[in-house]
N, C-alpha and C positions, 0 to 999 in steps of 0.2 A: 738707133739707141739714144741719141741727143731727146728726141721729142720726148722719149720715156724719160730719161733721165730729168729734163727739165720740168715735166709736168709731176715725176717725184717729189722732187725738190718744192715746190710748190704747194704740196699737202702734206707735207713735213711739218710734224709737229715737234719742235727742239722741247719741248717741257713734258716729253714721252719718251722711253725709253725704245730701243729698237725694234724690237719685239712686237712693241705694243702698236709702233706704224706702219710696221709690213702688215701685221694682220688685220686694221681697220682698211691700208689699204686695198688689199683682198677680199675683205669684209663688203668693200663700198666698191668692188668692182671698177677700181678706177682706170682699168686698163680697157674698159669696155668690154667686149666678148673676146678677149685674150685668152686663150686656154691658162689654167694651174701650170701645166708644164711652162708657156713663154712666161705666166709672171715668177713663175719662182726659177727661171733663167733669169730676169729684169733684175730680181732683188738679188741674189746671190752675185753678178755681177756690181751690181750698187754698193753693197758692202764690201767686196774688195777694194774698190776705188772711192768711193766719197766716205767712210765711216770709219776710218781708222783713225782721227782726230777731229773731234767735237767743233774745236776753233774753227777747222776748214771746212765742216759741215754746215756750222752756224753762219760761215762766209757767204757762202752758195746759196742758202734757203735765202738769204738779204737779197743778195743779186738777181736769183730770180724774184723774189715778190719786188724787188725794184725795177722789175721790168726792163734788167740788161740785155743787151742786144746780143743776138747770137754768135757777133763778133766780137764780145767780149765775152761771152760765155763760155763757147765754146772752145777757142784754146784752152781755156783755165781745165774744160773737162777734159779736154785730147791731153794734157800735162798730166794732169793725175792715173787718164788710163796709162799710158805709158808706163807712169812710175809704178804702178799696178800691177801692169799684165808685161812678166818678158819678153814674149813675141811680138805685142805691138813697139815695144823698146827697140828691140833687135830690128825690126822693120825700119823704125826712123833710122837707127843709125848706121845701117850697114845697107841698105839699100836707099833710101831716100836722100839722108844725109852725104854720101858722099856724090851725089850728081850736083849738091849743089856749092859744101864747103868738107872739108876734112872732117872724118868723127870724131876724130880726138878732139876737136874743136866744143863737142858736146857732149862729152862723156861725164865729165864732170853734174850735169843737169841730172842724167840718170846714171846713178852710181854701183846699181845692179850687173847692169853692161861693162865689159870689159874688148871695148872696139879695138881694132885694128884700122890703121890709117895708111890707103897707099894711095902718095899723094898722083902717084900717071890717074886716078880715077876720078879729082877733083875735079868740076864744070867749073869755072869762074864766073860770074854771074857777068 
């Protein structure tokens, strides 16, 4: 999803409304021989996570036409799916996050989630 997501971001046109760039996207095929069903998966996941704030959208279309590195990019996308999508939330915090620091340690980050922290399950790095 990062490749799509990046190579979105990149044919974003910020002086277009949303409508109007999913459908030239579509339009122009950018997803290559992608079926309708994966791209209008691609896109309705996109609008969950990158379009609910113009500023963080306008952020991201820079980053990538600036040629940010995937290691800066990509956290920045794995934060906003997060704060997006519950289950990958609940995934960091309650499964990943406690093998390596307490959840409540980042509950605060995603305020959706309401973790439980039992410290016998903390790793200490």
């Amino acid at each position: 999803m990062l490749p799509d997501t990046r190579l979105l971001l990149a044919q974003w046109d910020l002086t277009a409304g949303v409508r109007e760039n999913l459908e030239r996207v579509q339009r122009e095929d950018l997803f290559g021989k992608t079926s309708r069903a994966r791209a209008s998966d691609i896109f309705t996941v996109f609008k969950r996570r990158y379009l609910s704030d113009q500023r963080v959208l306008a952020a991201l279309v820079t980053l990538v036409r600036d040629d940010a590195t995937p290691s800066t990019l990509d956290p920045i996308c794995f934060f906003l799916a997060a704060h997006a999508d519950p289950l990958i939330a609940d995934t960091v915090l309650h499964v990943l996050a406690p093998s390596r620091i307490c959840a409540d340690d980042v509950s605060h980050v995603l305020p959706a989630c309401d973790p439980t922290c039992d410290s016998r399950h903390v790793n200490p790095a």
